[in-house]
C-alpha positions as CSV (number, residue, x, y, z in Angstrom):
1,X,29.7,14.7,18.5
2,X,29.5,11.1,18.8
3,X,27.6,9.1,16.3
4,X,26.2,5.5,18.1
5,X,24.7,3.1,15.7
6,X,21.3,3.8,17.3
7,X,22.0,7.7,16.0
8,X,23.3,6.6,12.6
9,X,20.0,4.3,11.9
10,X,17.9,7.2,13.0
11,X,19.7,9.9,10.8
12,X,19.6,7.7,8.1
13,X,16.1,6.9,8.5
14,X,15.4,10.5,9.2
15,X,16.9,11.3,5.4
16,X,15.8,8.4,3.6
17,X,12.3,9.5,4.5
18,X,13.0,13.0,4.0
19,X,14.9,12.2,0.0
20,X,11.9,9.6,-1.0
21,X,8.9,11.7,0.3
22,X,9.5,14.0,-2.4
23,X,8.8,11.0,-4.8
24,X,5.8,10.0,-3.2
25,X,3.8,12.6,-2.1
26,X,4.4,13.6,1.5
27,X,2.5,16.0,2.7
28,X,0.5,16.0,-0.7
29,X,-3.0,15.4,-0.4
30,X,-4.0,16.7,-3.7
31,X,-7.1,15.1,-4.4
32,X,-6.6,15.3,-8.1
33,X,-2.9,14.3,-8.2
34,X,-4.1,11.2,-6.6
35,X,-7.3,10.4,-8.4
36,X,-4.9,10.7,-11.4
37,X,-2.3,8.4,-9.7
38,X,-5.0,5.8,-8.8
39,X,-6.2,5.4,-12.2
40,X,-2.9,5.0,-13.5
41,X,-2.2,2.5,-11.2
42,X,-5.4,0.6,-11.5
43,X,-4.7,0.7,-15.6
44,X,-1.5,-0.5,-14.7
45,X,-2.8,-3.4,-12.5
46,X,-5.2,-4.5,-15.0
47,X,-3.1,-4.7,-18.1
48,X,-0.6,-6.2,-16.5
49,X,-2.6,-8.7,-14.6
50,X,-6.1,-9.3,-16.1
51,X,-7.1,-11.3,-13.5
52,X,-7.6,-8.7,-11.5
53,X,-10.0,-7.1,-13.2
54,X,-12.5,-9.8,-12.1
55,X,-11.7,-9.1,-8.7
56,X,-12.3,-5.4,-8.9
57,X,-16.0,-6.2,-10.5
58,X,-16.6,-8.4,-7.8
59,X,-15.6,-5.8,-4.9
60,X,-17.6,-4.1,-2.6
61,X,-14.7,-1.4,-2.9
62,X,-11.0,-1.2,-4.0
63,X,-8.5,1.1,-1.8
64,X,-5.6,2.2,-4.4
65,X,-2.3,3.1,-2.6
66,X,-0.6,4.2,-5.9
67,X,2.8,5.0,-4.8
68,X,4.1,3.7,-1.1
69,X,7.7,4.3,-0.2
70,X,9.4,2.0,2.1
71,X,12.8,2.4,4.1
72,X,14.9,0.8,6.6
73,X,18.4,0.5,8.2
74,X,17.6,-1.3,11.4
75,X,14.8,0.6,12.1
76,X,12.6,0.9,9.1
77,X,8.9,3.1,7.9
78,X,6.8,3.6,5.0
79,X,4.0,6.1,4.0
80,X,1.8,6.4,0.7
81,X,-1.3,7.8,0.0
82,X,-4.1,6.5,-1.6
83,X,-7.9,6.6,-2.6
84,X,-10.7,4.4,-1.5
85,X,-13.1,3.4,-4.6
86,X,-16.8,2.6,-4.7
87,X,-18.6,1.9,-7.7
88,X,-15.5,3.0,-9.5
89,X,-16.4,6.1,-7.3
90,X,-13.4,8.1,-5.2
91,X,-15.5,8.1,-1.8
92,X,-12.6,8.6,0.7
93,X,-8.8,9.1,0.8
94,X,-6.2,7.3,2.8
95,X,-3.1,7.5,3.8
96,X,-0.9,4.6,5.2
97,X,2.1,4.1,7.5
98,X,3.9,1.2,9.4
99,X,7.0,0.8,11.2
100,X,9.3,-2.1,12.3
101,X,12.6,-2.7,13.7
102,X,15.1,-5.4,13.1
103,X,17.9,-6.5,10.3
104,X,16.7,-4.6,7.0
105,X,17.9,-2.3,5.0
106,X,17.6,-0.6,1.6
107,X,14.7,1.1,0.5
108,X,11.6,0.4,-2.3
109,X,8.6,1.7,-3.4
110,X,5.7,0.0,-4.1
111,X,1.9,-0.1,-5.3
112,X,-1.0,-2.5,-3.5
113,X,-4.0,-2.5,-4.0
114,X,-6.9,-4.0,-1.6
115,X,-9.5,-5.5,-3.0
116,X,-12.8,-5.4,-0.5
117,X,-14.8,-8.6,-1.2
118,X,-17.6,-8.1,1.3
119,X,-19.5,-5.5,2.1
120,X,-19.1,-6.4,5.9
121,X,-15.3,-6.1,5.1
122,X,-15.5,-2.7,3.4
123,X,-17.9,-1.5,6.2
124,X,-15.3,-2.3,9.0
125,X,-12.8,-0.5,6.8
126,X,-14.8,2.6,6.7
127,X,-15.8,2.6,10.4
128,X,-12.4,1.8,11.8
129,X,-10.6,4.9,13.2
130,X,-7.4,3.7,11.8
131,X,-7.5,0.0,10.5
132,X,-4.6,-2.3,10.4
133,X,-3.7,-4.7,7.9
134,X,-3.0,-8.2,9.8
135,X,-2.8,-11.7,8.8
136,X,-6.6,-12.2,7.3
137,X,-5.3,-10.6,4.1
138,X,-5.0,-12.7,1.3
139,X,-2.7,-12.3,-1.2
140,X,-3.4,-12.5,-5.0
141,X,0.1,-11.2,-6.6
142,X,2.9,-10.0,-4.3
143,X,5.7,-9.0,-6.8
144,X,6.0,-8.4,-10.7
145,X,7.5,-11.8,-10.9
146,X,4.4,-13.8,-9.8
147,X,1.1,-14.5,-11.9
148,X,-2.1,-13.6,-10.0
149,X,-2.9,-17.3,-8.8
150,X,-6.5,-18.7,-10.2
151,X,-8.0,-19.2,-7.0
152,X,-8.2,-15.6,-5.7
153,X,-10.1,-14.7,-8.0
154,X,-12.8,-17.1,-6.5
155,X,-12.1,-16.9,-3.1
156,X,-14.3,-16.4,-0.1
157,X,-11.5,-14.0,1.6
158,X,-13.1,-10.9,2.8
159,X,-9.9,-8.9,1.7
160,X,-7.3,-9.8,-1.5
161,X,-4.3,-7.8,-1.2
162,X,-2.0,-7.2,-4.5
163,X,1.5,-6.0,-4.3
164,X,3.2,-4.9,-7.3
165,X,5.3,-2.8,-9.5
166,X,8.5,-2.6,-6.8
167,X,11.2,-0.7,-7.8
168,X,14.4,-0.3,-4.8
169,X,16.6,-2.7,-3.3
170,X,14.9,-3.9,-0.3
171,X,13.8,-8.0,0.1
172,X,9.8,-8.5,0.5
173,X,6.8,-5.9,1.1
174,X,4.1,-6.8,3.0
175,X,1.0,-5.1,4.3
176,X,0.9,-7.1,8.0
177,X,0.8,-4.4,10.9
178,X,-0.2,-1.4,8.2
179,X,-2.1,1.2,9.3
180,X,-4.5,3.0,7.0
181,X,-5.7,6.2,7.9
182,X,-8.4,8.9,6.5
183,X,-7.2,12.0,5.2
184,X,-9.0,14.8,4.0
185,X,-7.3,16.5,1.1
């Protein structure tokens, strides 16, 4: 057999999904194991970053993706699952996904968390059949080495996005061209 770069990225893609779903959740749409997971994360969040707290009393709804695992070699993925809050309420579950292609490699794993603002912006959410995160998110924190910045916690963006608590060797995480879809556990 011959192995081509193209086959190699795709095997190793192929494994490194295979060796971190088991971390994550793959496949596991438990609703309890990730109520539990979201309110660890959201404790997490807060203590961590007390601004955020303000945020999430100002939301119209928060959507908790407690554990997302991300991988690449050239051709890269990632896939967590997640709860959509209301009212401090679990009202829906979510999973998300995205692909890209181009120089990476390494893998991480990651929470966010999105913070609704409007109720126009949860409501689009809700009614999307798969939304995608683009470039109207803004972002409050976007690693553990940041503080949340003041402003966010005033702003008049419809959606503030936080990334945090990455563990992995793998440069950035970002949410553009994320797709969230409803599961039923």
């Amino acid at each position: 057999m011959t192995y081509t770069r193209r086959t190699f990225s795709l095997g190793l893609l192929a494994g490194s999904a295979a060796l971190t779903g088991c971390a994550n959740g793959v496949g596991n749409t438990n609703d309890q194991r990730i109520d539990a997971r979201v309110d660890q994360t959201l404790n997490f969040l807060y203590g961590t970053f007390p601004g955020t707290q303000r945020l999430g009393q100002n939301a119209a709804g928060i959507l908790v993706m407690p554990v997302v695992t991300e991988a690449g070699f050239g051709f890269g993925g990632s896939f967590g699952q997640g709860a959509l809050r209301v009212n401090d309420i679990t009202v829906d579950y979510y999973s998300t996904a995205s692909a890209s292609f181009g120089p990476q490699i390494g893998a991480q794993q990651f929470a966010h968390v999105l913070f609704f603002m409007t109720e126009d912006a949860l409501v689009d959410f809700r009614q999307s059949n798969g939304w995608a995160a683009g470039a109207d998110i803004e972002y409050a924190i976007q690693d553990r080495g940041e503080n949340l910045r003041a402003e966010t916690t005033t702003s008049l963006s419809p959606i503030v996005a936080a990334i945090f608590g990455q563990a992995g060797f793998r440069v950035g995480a970002t949410l553009e061209g994320t797709k969230y879809t409803r599961i039923i556990p």
